[in-house]
TORMARNU-478156 format. One record per atom (N, C-alpha, C): residue in one letter; z, x, y. Coordinates in steps of 0.1 Angstrom, whole numbers, plus 5000, padded with zeros to 4 digits. Atoms other than C-alpha are relative to their C-alpha. Example, Ala and Ser with C-alpha at 12.3 -4.5 7.8 and 13.67 -1.06 7.14 Angstrom:
BEGIN
A500050094988 A507851234955 A500050095012 S500049914989 S507151374989 S500849925011 
***
This chain:
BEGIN
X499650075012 X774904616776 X499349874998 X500450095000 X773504336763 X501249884994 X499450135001 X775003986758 X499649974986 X500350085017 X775403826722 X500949905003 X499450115003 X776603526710 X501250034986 X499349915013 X778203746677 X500250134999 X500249865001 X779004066676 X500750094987 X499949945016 X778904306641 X500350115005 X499149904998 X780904566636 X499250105001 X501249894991 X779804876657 X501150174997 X499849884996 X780605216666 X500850075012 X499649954985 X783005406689 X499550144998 X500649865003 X782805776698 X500450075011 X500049934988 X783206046721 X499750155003 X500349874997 X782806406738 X500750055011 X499349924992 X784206686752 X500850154996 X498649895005 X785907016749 X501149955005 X498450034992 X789606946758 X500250035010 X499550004988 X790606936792 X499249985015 X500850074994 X787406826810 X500449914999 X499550124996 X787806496824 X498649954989 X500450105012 X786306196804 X498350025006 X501149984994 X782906236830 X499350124995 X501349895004 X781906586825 X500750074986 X500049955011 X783106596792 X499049974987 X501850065007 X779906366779 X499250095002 X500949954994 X777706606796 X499650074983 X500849915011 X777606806761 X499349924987 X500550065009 X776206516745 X499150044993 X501349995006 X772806626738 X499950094990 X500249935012 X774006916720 X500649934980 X499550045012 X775406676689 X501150074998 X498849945008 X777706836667 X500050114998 X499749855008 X779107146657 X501250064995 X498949955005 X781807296641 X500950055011 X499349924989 X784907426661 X500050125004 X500649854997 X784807766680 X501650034998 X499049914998 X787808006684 X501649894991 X498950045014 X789707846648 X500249845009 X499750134990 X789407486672 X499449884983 X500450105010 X788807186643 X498549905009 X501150024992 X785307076657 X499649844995 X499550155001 X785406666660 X498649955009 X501450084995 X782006466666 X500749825000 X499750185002 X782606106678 X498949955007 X501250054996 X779505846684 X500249935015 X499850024986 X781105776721 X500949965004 X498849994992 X783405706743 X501649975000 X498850025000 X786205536732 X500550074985 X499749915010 X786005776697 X500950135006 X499849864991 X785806066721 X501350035003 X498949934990 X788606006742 X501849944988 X498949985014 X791105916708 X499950154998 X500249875007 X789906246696 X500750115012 X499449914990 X790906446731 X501449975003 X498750054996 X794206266733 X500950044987 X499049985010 X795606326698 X499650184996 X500649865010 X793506656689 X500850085011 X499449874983 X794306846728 X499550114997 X500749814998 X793907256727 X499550004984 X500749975010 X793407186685 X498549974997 X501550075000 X790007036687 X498950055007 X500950004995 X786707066700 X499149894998 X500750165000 X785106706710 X499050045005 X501450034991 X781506666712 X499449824999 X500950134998 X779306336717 X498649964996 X501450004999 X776206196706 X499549905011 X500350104986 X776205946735 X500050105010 X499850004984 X775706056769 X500549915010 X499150124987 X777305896799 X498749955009 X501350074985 X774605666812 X499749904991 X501050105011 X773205546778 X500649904993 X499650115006 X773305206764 X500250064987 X499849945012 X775305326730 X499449944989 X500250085010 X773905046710 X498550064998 X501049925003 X770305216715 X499650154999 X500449875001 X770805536709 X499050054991 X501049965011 X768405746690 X500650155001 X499749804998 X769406116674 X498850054998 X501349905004 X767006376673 X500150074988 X499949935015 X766406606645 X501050105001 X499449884998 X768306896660 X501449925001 X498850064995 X771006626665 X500949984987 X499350025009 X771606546632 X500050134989 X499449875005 X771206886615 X501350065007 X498449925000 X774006996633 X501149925001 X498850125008 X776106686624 X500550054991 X499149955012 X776506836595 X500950165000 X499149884995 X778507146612 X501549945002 X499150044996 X781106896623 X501150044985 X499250035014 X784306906606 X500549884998 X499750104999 X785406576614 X499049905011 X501050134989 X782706246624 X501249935000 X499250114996 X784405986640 X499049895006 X501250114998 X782105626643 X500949874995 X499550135003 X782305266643 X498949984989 X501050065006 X779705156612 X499149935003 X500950144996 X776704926622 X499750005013 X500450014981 X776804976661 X499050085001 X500849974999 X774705206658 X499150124987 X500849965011 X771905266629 X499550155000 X500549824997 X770805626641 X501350065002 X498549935002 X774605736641 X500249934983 X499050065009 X775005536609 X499250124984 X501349945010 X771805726588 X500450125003 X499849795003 X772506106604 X501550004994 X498449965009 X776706046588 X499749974988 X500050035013 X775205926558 X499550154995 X500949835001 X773006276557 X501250095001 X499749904993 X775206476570 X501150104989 X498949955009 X777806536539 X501250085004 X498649924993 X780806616562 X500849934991 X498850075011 X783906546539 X501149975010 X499150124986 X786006396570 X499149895008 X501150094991 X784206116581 X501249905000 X499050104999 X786405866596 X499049905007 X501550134996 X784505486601 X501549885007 X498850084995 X787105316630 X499649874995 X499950175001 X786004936617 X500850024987 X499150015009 X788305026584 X501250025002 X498649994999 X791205116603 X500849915009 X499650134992 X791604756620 X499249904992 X500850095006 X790504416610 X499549995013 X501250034989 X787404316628 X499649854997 X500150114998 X787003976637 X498449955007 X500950034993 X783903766646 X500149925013 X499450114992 X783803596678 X498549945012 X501350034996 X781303366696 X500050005017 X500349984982 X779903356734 X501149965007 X498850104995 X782203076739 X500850044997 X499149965006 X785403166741 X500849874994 X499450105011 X786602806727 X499549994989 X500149965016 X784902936699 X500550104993 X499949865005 X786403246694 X501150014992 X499449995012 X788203326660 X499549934985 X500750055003 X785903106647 X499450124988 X500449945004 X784603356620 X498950004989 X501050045004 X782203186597 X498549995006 X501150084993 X780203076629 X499350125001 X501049834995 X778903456634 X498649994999 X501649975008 X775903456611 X499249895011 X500750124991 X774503146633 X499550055011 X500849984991 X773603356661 X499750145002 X500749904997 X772003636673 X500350135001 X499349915000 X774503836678 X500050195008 X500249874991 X775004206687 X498850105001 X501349895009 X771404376677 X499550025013 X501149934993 X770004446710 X498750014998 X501350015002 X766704346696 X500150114989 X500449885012 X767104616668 X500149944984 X499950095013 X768304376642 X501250094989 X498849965008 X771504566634 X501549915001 X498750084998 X774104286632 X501050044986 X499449955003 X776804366613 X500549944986 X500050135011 X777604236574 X500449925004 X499550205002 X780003956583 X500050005017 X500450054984 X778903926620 X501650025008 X499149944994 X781904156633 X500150065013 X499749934984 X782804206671 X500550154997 X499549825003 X783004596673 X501050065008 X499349994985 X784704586707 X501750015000 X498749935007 X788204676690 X500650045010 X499049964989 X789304876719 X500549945011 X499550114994 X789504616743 X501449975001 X498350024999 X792504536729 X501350094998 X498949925004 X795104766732 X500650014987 X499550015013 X796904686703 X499150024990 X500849975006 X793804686683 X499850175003 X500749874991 X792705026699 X501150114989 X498849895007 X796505186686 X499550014988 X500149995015 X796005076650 X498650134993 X501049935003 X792505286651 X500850135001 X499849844996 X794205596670 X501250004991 X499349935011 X797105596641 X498850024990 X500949955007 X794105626617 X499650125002 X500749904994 X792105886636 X501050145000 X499049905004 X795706076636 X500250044988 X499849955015 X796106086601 X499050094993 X501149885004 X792606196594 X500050155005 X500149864997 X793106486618 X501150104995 X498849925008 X796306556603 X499550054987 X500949955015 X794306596567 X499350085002 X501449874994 X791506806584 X500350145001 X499849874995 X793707036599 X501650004999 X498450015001 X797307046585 X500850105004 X499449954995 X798407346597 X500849965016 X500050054986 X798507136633 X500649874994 X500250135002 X799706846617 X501449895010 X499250044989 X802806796636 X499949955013 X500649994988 X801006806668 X499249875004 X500550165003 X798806536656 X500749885004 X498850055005 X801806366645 X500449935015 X499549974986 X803306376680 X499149945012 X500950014991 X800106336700 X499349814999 X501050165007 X798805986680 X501649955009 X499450064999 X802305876685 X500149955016 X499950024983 X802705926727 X498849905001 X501550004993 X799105806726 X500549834998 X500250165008 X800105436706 X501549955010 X499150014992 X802805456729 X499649965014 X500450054990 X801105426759 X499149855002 X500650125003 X798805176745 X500949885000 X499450084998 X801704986738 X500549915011 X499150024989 X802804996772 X498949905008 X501450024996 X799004906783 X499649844996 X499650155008 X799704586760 X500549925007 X499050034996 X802604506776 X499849955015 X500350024987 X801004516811 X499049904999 X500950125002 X798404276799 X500449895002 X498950125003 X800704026786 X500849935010 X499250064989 X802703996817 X498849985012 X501250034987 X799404036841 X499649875000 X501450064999 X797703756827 X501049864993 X499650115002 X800103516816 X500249875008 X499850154985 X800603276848 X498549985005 X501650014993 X797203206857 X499449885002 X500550164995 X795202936875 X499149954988 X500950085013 X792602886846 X499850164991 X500049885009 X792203096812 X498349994998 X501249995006 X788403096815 X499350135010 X500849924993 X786203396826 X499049974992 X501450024999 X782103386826 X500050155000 X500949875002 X780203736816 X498750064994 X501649965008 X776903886809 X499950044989 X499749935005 X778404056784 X501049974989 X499050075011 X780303886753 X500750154990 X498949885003 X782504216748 X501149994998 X498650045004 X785604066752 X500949864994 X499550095012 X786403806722 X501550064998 X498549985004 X789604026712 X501050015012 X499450044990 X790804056745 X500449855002 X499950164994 X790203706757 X501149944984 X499250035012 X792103636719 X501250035001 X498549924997 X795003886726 X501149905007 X499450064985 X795803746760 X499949835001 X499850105001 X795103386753 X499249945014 X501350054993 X791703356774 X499749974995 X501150045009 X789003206769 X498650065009 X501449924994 X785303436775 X498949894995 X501450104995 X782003206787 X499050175001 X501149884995 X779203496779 X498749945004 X501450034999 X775803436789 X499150044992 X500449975017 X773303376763 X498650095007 X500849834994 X770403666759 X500650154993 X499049915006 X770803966737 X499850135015 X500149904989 X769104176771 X501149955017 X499450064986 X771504186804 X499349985010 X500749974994 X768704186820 X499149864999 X501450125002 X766603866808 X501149915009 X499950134997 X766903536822 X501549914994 X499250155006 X769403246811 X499749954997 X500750125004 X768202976794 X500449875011 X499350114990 X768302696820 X501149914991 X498750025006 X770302536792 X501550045001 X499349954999 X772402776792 X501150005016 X499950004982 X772702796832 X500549895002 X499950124996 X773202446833 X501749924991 X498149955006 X776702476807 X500750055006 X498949924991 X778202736826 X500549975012 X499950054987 X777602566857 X501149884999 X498850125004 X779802276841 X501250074995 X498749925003 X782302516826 X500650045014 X499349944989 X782602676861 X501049905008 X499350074991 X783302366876 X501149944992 X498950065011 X786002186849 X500750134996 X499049975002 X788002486841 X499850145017 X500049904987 X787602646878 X500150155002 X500149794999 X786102996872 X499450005015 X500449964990 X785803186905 X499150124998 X500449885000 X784103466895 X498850044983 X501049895013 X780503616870 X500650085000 X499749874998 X781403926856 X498950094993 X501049915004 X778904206852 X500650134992 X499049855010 X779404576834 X499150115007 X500749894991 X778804906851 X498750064992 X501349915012 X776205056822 X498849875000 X501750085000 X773604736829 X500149925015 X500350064991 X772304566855 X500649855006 X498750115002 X774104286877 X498849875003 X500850074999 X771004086881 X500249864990 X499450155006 X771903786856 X501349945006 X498750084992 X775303716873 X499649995008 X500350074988 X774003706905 X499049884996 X500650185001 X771803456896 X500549904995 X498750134997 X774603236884 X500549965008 X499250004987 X776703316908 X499549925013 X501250054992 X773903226932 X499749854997 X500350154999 X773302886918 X501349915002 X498650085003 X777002806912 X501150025013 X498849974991 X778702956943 X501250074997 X499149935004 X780603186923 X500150175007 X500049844995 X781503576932 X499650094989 X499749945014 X780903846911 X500550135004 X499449884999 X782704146900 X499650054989 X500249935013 X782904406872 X501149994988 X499049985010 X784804396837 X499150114990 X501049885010 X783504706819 X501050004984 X500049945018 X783304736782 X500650134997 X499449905002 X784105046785 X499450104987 X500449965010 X781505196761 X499450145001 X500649894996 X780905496782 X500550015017 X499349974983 X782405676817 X499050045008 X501349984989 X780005706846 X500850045010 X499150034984 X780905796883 X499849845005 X499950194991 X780005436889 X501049894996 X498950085009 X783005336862 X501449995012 X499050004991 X786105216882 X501550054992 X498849915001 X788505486870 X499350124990 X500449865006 X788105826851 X499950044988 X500050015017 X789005756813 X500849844999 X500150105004 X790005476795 X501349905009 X498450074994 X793805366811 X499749945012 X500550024989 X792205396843 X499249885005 X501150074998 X789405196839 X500749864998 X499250125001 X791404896816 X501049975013 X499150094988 X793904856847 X499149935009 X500850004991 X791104836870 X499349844991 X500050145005 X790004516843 X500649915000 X499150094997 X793004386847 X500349915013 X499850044982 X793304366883 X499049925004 X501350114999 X789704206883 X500149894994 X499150135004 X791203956858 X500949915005 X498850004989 X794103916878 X499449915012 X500850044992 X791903826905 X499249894999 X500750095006 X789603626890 X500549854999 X499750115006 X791603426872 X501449935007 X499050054991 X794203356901 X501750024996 X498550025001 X797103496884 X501050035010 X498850024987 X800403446902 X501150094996 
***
């Protein structure tokens, strides 16, 4: 992933037939979209945290595919031609807008009459590196933002990173329920039923936040990775990203030379890296500063190298590295 200073409203998404686990249920990314098989409502989402909404409310009615793979940075994806011809098989896309331009161009093509776009079923907020800038919304356009060098920032310089926050996360999966209740109303109960347990657990996922992270030695975390603005918002942190839209470049000694004073005045113990890029810029903080590092994953895709198996999994496994981090008691 790469690091911004802004992040524009993006794209979630996912894959799978029903009952594969969240790992080898990516694997059928490459085939894109297609319609459902055996009377199944056939549901394309642009990756992982679309995906696994779509397998948790849809279950035995659905057929989830992916245009992400489980490896790939989602923000550079590219479809192929055979990718987006059979986009238009889908009966239901599911995408964030702007995250990603080659998912945003094959749904505009594709003339599926279910297209559901998760940045309209939540407000999207801008938010900056710093997290004592964050809510700050004006300040977006000012920097560089989420483009991965592609130059896709988002109209009003919108964090796409929605799911992060539980509560944000629900508001999407009641959306995504209602669409599928429209698509496929003979199932609609089920929907009905399935959105609800699902905003249910979320809530509960909320709940465990709120009490994890409330008592804590300092509300500041450092990351390569300026992903968690709504989080760090939610919970009443505050996120230090490192500037650089690649996770992989350098720091600006400027930059290096802030953090190192952040670390020391609100006593961060810990860089945090992300499983989908390289940990090579935190250690080299870490390294100058004497800090540790660990992982807080974005969560924009499930790997075997992700620490848990689908989304619940993984977020606790954030928390507890939070937890840690930030010395709660």
């Amino acid at each position: 992933m790469n690091v911004r200073r802004l992040i524009p409203a993006t794209a979630l998404a996912g894959a799978v037939a029903l009952g594969a686990t969240a790992l080898t249920a990516c694997s059928g990314a490459a085939a894109g979209a297609s319609g459902g098989k055996d009377g199944k409502l056939g549901v394309t989402a642009s990756f992982y945290p679309m995906q696994f909404l779509a397998e948790q409310i849809g279950k035995d009615h659905v057929q989830v595919d992916t245009l992400t793979k489980p490896g790939v940075e989602p923000h550079d994806l590219e479809i192929t031609p055979k990718q987006t011809a059979q986009l238009a098989d889908a009966d239901v896309i599911l995408y964030l807008k702007s995250l990603q331009p080659a998912v945003d161009k094959a749904v505009d093509q594709s003339g599926v009459k279910n297209i559901v776009d998760a940045a309209t079923l939540t407000k999207l907020e801008a938010h900056a590196a710093s997290g004592h800038d964050h809510g700050h919304e004006g300040e977006a356009e000012a920097e560089a933002g989420h483009d991965h060098g592609h130059g896709h920032e988002g109209e009003a310089g919108a964090d796409p990173h929605v799911w992060l926050d539980p509560a944000k996360y629900a508001e999407i999966a009641k959306g995504v329920g209602a669409a599928l209740e429209k698509a496929d109303p003979d199932h609609a109960a089920d929907y009905k039923k399935n959105t609800d347990d699902l905003v249910g657990k979320l809530t509960a996922l909320d709940t465990e936040f709120k009490d994890g992270l409330t008592n804590t030695a300092t509300k500041t975390f450092i990351t390569t990775h300026s992903a968690f603005g709504y989080l760090a918002e939610r919970y009443g942190l505050d996120q230090e990203g490192i500037s650089g839209v690649d996770p992989e470049s350098e720091p600006s000694p400027a930059r290096m030379k802030e953090l190192q004073e952040v670390a020391k005045k609100e006593n961060v113990s810990t860089v945090f890296f992300e499983t989908l890029a390289s940990d090579k810029t935190a250690k080299s903080l870490a390294g100058d500063t004497g800090l540790k590092t660990d992982v807080l994953d974005p969560l924009e895709g499930i790997t075997d190298k992700s620490q848990g198996a689908d989304y619940f999994e993984v977020m606790r496994s954030n928390l507890k590295n939070l937890q840690k981090a930030l010395g709660a008691k």
